[in-house]
N, C-alpha and C positions, 0 to 999 in steps of 0.2 A: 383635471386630475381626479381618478376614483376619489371618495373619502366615505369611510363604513361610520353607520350609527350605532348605535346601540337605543333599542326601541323598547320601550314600559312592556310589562307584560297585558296582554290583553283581557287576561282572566279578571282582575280588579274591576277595569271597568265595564268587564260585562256582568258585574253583579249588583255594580250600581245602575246599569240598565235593567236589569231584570225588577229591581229594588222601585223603580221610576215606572215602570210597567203595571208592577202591584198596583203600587200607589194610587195609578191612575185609574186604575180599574177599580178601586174601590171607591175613588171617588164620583164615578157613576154610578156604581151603586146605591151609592149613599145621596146621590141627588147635590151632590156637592157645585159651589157655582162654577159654570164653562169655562169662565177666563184660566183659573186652576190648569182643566184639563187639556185646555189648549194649547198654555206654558208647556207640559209635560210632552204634549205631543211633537211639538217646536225642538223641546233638547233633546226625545229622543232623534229623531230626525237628525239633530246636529251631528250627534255625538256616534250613530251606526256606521258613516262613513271612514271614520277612522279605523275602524276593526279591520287585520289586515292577516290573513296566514298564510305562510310558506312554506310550500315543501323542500324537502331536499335538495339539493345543487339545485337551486333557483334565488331569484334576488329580486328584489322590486328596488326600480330607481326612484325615486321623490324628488318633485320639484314644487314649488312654490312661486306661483304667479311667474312662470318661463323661468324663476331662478335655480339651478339646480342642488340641494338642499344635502345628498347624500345618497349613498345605497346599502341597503339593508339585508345580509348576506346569511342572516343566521335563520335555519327554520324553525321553525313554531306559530304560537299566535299572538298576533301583537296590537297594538293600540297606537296609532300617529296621530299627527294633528289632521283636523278631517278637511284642513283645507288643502291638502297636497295629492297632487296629480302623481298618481303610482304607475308606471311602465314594468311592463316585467319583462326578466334577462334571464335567459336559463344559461347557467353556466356547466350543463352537461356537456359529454361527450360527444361529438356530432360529426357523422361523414357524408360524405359528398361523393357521389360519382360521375365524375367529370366523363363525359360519353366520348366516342370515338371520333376523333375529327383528323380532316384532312390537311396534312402539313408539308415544308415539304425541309428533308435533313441538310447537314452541314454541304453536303454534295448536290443539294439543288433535286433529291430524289423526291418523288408524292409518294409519301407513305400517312398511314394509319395509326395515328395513336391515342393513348385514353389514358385516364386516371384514377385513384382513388386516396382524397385526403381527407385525416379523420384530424377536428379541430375544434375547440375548445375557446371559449370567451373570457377574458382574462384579466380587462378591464373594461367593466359594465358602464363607464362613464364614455369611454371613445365607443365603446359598440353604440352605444345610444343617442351620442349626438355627435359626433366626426363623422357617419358616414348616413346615409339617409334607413338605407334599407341594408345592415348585414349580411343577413345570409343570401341574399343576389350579389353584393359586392364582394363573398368569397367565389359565390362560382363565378364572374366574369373576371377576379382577378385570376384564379385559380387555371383555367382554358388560356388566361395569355402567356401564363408563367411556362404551360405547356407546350405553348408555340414555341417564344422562347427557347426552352430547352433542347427540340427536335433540332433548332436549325442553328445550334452551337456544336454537336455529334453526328457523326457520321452511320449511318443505321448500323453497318458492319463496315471491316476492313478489307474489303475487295477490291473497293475503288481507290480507301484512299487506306496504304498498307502501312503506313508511318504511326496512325492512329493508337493510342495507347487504351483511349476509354471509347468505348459503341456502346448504342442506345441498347444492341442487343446482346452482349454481352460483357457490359460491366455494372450490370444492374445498381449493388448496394453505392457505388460510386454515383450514377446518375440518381438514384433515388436522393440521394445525400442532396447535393445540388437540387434537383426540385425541390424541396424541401426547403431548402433555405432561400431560392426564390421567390416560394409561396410566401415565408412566414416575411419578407422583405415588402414582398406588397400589401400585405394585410396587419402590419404593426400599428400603420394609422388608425383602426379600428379596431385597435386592443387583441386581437385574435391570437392564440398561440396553435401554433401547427406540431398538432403530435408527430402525425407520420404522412409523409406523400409517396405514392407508389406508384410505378406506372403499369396496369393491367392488363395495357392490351395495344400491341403493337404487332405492324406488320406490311409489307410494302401495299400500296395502293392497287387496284385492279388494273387499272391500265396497264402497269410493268411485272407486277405478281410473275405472271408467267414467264417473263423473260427473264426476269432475275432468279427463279427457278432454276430455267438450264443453266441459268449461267453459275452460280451455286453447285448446279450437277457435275456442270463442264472443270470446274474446279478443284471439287473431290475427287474427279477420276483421272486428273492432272499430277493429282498428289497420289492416289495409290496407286497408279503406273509410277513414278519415279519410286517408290517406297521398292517396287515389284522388279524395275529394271537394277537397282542398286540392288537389292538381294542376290538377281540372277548373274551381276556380273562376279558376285563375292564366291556364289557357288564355285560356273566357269571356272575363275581362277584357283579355288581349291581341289576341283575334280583333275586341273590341268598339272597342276603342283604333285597330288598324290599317284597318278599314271608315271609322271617322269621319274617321282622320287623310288615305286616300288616296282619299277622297270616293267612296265604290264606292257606298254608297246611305247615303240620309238614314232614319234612326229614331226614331222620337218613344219617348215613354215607352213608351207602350203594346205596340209591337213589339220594344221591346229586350226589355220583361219575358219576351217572346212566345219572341225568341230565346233567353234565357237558359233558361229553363225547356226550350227544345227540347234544346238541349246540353248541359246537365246530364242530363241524360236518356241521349240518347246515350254522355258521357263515363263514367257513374257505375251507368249499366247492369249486372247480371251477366248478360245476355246479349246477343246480336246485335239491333241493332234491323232493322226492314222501314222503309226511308224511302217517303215519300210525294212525289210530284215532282208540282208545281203546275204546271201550263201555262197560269197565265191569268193574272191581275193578284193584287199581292196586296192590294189593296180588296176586301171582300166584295160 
């Protein structure tokens, strides 16, 4: 478990090293006996090692002969004891972009998808000794959480129409869930996950193309019924207001006549050529 120190400041005893420096130096000068300057060379030596500064969101963890001693979170310059093994933790902001890899979704489809998690070290004690190497243990957990993810969702709802959430459009919902995948596999190593997002997504090349038309064959599925439900609503009121303001009488026969002409024209996907009768319409 983390445990923060609190560390002497370093300035004191860099001015009793500078102090021991003098010293020394004068006592060369002065032809003073070696054993003297050799002492002084000996403490500084001891005592350099201990000097320690941190910048900002950064931390040095301390350990003492494999024991781990504490970590020291706060920046400036500081002074430890010089026998401990300092490790450093940046507890910056840090993101990751998970590359494009080949998965395949809830429906067994091979599609393309990628990532981007921005994640943060949280506790410096698991980051440093729970897992060997951190940030390779975020991106191999991070690409499995992704796998994962792909093949609990279905890419869209084409195939499977009951679907509430797709990979492709319920973004903040699937983003939510990786995210909380990511930060489940990455708790053993202290890591907290800002955000996970998924950047780039799209069926695989093999099918790309077919699930194109079929997409195409879809939309023109829907805007012909959107087109035949218009044109029957027309019909019906062109049919309604002839009978109601007596313009001409129609028997069965010629309504069928007309319906079928205007359907035709309304439901067209192209221009029609009308034909203008000039004579009766009794054959």
């Amino acid at each position: 478990m983390e445990k923060i120190l609190k560390p002497s400041s370093g300035w004191t005893m860099l001015t009793l090293v500078l102090l021991m420096t003098v010293v020394g130096i004068a006592m060369l000068i002065l032809r003073e006996p070696i054993p003297g300057a050799v002492l002084l060379a000996i403490a500084f030596g001891f005592i350099t090692p201990g000097f320690i500064a941190i910048e900002p969101n950064s931390t040095r963890v301390l350990t003492l002969f494999g024991s781990y001693m504490g970590t020291l979170n706060e920046s400036g310059f500081f002074f430890v004891n010089p026998f401990y093994t300092k490790k450093k933790i940046s507890i910056r902001a840090d993101t990751l972009d998970v590359p494009q890899i080949k998965v395949n979704d809830k429906q067994g489809n091979p599609i393309l998808i990628g990532a981007v998690v921005m994640y943060r070290v949280k506790d410096t004690f698991k980051a440093a000794f729970a897992v060997e190497n951190y940030p390779n243990f975020v991106k191999i957990q991070s690409e499995t959480a992704v796998r994962k993810l792909a093949g609990m969702y279905s890419y869209d709802n084409l195939e499977d129409e009951e679907a509430a959430i797709t990979l492709r459009s319920s973004f903040e919902e699937v983003n939510h869930q990786l995210a909380l995948e990511i930060a489940d596999r990455l708790h053993i190593a202290g890591i907290e996950v800002v955000e996970a997002r998924i950047n780039n997504l799209s069926y695989a090349t093999e099918i790309a193309q077919a699930m194109l038309q079929r997409q195409q064959a879809s939309a023109i599925v829907s805007a012909r019924s959107k087109i035949v439900e218009g044109a029957v609503g027309m019909v019906e009121m062109a049919l309604e207001m002839l009978s109601h303001k007596k313009i001409i009488e129609l028997d069965e026969e010629k309504k069928a006549a007309m319906v079928s002409n205007l359907l035709v024209v309304l439901c067209g996907d192209r221009n029609v050529s009308p034909v203008v009768n000039t004579g009766t319409l009794h054959p």
